[in-house]
C-alpha positions in Angstrom: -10.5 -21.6 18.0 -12.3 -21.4 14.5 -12.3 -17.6 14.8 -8.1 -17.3 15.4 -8.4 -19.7 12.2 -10.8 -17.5 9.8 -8.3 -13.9 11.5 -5.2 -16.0 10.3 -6.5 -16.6 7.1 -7.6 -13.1 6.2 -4.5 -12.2 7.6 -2.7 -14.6 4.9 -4.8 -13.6 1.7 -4.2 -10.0 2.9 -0.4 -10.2 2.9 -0.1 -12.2 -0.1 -2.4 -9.8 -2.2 -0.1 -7.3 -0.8 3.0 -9.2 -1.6 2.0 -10.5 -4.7 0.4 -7.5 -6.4 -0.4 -4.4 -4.5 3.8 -3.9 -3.7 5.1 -4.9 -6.8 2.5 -2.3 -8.5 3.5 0.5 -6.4 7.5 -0.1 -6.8 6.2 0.2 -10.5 4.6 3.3 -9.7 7.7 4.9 -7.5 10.0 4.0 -10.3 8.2 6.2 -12.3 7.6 9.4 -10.7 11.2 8.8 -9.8 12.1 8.7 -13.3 9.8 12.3 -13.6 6.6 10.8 -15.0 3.1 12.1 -13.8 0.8 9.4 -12.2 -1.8 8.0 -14.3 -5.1 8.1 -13.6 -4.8 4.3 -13.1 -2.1 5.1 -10.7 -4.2 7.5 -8.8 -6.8 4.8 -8.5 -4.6 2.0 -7.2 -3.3 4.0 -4.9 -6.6 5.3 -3.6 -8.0 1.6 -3.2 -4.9 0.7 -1.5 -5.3 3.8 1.1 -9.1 2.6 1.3 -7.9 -1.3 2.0 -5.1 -0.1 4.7 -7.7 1.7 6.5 -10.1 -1.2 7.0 -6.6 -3.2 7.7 -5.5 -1.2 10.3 -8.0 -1.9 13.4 -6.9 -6.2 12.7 -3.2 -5.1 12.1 -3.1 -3.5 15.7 -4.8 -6.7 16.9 -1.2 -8.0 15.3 2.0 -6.1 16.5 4.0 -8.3 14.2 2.7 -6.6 11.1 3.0 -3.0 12.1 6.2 -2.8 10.9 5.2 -4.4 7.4 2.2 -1.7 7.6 4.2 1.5 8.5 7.0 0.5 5.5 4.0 0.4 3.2 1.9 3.6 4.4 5.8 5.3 4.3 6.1 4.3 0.6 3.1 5.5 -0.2 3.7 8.6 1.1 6.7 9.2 -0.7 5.0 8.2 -4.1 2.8 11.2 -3.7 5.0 13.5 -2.4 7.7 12.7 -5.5 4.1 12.8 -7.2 3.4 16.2 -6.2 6.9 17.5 -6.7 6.8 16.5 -10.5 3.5 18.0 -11.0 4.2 21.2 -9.5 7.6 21.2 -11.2 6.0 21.0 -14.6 
């Protein structure tokens, strides 16, 4: 019982880290390569801890099926910051 109890709440501080400051920082960060502009080095780095934070995440997400949508929307937005990414920088 105490162990469901420590999963949930890693499970909860995960998500609301997520929800609370790791998602609105990288709708900040599509916005802007949207709007053309290169990614910081800032940028890079957020979005590199973030890759480095799903990874761990992922073996206790599959333990939880009702997050693997949550986690394929994210990895998906990722992806299409650095691909816009890439487009602007090879585009300049």
């Amino acid at each position: 019982m105490a162990e469901s109890t420590f999963e949930e709440g890693i499970l909860a501080a995960l998500l609301q880290e997520f929800e609370t400051h790791t998602l609105p920082r990288a709708l900040d960060i599509k916005e802007k390569v949207y709007a053309g502009e290169p990614l910081l080095e800032s940028d890079i780095e957020l979005l590199e801890e973030t890759l480095a934070e799903a990874t761990r995440a992922k073996p206790r997400v599959d333990r939880h099926p009702e997050l693997q949508d949550l986690f394929a929307h994210a990895v998906s937005l990722y992806h299409e910051i650095t691909a816009k990414a890439l487009e602007n920088e090879t585009r300049s």
